[in-house]
C-alpha positions in Angstrom: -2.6 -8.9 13.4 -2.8 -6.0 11.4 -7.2 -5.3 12.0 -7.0 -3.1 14.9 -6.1 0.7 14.9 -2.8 1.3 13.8 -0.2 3.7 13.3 1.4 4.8 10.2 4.5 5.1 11.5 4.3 1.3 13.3 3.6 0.1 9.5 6.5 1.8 8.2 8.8 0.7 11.1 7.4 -2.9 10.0 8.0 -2.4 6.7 11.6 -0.9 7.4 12.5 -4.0 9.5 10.8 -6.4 6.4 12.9 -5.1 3.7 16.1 -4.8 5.4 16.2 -8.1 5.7 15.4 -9.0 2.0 18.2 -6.9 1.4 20.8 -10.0 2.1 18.3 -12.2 -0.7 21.2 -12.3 -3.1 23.5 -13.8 -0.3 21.5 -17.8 -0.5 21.4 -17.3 -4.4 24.8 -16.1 -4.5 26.4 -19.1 -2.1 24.3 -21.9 -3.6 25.5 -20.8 -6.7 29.1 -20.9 -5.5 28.2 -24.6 -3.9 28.0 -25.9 -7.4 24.5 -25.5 -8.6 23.4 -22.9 -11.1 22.2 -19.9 -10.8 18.7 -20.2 -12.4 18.2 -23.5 -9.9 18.9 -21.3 -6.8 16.5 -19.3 -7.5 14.2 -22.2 -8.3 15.2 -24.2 -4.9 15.0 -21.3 -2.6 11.7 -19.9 -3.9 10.1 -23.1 -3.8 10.9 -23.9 0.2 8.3 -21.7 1.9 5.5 -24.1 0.0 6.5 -26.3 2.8 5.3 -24.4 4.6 2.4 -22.4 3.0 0.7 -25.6 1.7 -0.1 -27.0 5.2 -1.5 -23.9 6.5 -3.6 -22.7 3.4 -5.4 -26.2 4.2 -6.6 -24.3 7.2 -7.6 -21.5 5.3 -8.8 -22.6 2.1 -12.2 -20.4 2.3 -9.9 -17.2 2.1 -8.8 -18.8 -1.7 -12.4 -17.6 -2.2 -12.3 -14.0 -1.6 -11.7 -11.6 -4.8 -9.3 -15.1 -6.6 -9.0 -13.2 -9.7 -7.1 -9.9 -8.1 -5.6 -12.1 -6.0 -4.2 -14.3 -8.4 -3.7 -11.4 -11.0 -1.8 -9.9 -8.0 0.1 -12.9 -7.0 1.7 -13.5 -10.6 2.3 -10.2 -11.3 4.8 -10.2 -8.0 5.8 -13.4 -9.0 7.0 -12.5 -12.1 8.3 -9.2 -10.0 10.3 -11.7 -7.7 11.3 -14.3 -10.5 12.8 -11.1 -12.6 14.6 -9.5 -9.4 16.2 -12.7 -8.6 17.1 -13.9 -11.8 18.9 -9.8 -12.0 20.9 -10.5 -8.6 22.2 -13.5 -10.4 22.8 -11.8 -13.5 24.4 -8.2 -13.0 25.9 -7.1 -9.7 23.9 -6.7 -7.0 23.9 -2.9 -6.5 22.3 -2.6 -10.1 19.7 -5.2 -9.4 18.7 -3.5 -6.8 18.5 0.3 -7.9 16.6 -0.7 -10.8 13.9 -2.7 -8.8 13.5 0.1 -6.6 12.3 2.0 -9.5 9.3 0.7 -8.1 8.2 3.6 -6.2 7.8 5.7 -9.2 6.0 3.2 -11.3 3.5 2.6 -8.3 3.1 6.5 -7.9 2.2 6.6 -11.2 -0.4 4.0 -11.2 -1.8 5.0 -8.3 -2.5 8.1 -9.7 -4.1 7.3 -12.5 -5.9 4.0 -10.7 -5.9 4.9 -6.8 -7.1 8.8 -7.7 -4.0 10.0 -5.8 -2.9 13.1 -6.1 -0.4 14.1 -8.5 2.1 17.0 -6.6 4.5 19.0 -7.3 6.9 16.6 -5.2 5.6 13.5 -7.0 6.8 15.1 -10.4 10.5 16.3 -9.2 10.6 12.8 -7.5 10.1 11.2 -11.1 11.6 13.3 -12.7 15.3 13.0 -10.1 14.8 9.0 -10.6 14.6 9.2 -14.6 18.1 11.0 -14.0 19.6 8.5 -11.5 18.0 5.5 -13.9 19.9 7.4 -16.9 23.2 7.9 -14.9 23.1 4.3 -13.6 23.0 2.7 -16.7 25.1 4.9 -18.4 27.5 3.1 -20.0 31.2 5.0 -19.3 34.4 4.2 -20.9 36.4 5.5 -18.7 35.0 3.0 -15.3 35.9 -0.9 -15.3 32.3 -1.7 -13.8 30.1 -4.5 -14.9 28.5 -3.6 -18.5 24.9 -3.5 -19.1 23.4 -7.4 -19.6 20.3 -9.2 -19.3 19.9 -8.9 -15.5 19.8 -5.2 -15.6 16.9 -5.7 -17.5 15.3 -8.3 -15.5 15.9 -5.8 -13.0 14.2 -2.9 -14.4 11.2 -5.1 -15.2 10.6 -6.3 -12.0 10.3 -3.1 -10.4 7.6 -2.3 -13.0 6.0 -5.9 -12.1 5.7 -5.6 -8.3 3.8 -2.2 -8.9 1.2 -3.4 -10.5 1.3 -5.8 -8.2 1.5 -4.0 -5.1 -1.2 -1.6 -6.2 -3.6 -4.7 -7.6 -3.0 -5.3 -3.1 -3.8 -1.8 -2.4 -7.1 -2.0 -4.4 -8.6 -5.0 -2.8 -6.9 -5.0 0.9 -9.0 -7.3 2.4 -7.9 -10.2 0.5 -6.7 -12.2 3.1 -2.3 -12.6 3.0 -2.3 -16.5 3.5 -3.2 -17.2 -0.1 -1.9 -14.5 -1.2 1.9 -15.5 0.0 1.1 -18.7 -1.5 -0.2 -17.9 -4.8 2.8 -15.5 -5.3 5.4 -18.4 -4.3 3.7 -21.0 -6.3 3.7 -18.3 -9.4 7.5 -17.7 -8.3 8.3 -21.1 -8.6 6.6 -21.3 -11.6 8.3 -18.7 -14.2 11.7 -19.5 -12.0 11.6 -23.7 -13.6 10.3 -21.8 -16.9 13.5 -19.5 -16.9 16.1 -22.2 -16.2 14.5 -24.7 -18.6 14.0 -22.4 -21.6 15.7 -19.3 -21.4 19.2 -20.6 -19.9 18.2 -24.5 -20.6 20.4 -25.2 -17.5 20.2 -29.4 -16.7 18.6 -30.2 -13.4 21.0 -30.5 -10.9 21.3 -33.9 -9.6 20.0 -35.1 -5.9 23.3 -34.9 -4.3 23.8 -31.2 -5.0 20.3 -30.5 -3.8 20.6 -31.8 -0.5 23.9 -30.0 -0.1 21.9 -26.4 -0.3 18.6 -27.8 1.1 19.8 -26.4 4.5 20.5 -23.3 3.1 17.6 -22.4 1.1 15.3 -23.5 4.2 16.7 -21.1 7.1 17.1 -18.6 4.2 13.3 -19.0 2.6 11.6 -20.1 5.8 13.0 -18.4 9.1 14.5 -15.1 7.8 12.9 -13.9 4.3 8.7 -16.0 4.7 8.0 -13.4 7.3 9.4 -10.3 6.5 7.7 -10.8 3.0 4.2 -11.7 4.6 4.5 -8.4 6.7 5.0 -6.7 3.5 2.4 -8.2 2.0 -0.1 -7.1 4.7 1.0 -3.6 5.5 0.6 -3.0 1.5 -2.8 -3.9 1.8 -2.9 -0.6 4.1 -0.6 1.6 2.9 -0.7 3.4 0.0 1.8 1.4 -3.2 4.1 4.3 -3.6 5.0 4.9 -0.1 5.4 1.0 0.6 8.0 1.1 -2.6 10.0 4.2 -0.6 9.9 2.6 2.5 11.0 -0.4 1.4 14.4 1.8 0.4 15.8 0.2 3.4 16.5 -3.0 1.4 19.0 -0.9 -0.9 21.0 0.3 1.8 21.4 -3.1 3.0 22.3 -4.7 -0.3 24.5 -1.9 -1.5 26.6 -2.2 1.7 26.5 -5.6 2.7 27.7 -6.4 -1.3 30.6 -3.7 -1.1 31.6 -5.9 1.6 31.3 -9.0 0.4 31.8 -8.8 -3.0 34.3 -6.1 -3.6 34.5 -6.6 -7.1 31.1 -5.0 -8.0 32.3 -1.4 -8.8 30.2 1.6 -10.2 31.6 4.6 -11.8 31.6 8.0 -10.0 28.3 8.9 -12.1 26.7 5.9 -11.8 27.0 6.4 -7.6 25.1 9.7 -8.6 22.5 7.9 -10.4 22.0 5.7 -7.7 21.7 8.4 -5.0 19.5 10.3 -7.7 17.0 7.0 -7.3 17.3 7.1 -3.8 16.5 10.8 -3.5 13.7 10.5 -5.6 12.4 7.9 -3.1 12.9 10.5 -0.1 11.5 13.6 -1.9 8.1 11.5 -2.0 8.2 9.8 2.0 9.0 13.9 3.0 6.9 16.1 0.3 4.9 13.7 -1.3 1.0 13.3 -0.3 1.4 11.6 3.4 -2.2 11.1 3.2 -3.1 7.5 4.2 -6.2 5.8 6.1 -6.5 5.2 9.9 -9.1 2.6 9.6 -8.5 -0.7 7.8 -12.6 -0.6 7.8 -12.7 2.8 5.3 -10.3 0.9 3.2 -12.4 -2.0 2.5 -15.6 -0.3 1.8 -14.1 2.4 -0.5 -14.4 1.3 -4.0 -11.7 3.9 -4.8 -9.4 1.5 -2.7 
């Protein structure tokens, strides 16, 4: 789909489109939740669904298990563990937090990509890091006088995961003609994974029974197979051409929907004046590197493939 000559800003549009969609994740995790199940088996139930899917067709593409399986499986769990993290934060913290600290991403992949990708380190790349370790320190600043959510666990997870699907995403950038099938797979199977591991040992929540299963099969399904598969196979793909940091800015579009689609849904989740600093530090950061940053990126998926510096 994505072999012939492309554009970068058709790849960013895609990518735009992708993560705006993963934006509303937290709403299937939030309502099966509500529906009676706990949290940690959301998670579990709705990152499990797309095997459904992925099993059947990786039959029919089980030679491309054999193209580069340790990056690809390196890759794969490191963005499952990015995805199992991220999730387990929406459940966690508030929404808005889980997110901003995941998309702390960008700077972590700039910074590896530097120092593994032999990108260039500019003068924008080091005010953009240095505007996001404000926001981060603003964000998480814990104020006395605000009646926001404190600092728990899933601000953590969320923090970590941005870290995770950098290496991830720039593991993809290094080998990008490993084909995206297996891939997806290999990433939902390692999602599935650490997500039982989490609600067995770390919250040692019981298995919900049969009955409440059924009830947010539906849910999970259209959620994980119709709306969020695709957008995260296009992600997957257009990473494999695009450079790590600018797929993490792009993918900005995913806070804008999460931040406003939970202040309307969940007006509870409140942030101190600060904090909303911090965030718009993070997302500055992000812009100073899509608009200053090195713009640099290939036009031919072949270059990529045969550049070991790639």
């Amino acid at each position: 789909m994505f072999s012939r000559i492309y554009s970068d800003t058709s790849l960013s549009l895609l990518i735009v489109l992708s993560a705006s969609a993963w934006g509303l994740y937290w709403l299937p995790l939030r309502a099966i939740e509500y529906a009676g199940m706990a949290g940690s088996w959301s998670i579990v139930l709705v990152n499990a669904c797309p095997l459904i899917v992925l099993f059947p067709l990786l039959i029919f593409n089980i030679k491309g298990l054999k193209i580069h399986p340790v990056p690809m499986t390196c890759a794969g769990f490191m963005i499952g563990a990015a995805f199992t993290l991220y999730a387990n934060g929406l459940v966690e913290t508030t929404v808005i937090r889980a997110t901003l600290l995941f998309y702390l991403s960008p700077i972590w992949s700039t910074i590896l990509g530097i120092f593994w990708l032999s990108e260039r380190l500019t003068s924008a790349r080091i005010v953009s890091i240095f505007v996001a370790v404000i926001g981060l320190f603003l964000l998480l600043a814990d104020l006395n006088n605000s009646d926001n959510i404190k600092l728990n666990i899933g601000d953590l997870f969320g923090f970590l995961s941005g870290i995770f699907w950098a290496i991830g995403a720039t593991i993809i950038n290094r080998w990008p003609n490993a084909p995206t099938l297996p891939l997806t797979t290999i990433v939902y199977v390692a999602t599935a994974i650490l997500s039982v591991l989490f609600a067995v040992f770390l919250y040692q929540d019981p298995i919900p029974n049969i009955d409440v299963i059924k009830g947010s099969f539906f849910t999970a399904a259209i959620w994980s197979i119709i709306i969020l598969l695709p957008g995260f196979w296009i992600i997957f793909r257009v990473s494999q051409l695009l450079f790590p940091g600018r797929v993490g800015i792009l993918m900005m579009s995913e806070v804008i929907v999460a931040i406003v689609s939970a202040r309307i849904l969940i007006p509870e989740e409140s942030m101190a004046f600060l904090q909303w600093v911090g965030a718009g530090a993070i997302l500055f950061a992000g812009i100073i590197e899509v608009f200053f940053g090195d713009s640099k990126i290939e036009k031919n998926p072949e270059s990529l493939r045969s550049s070991p510096s790639r």
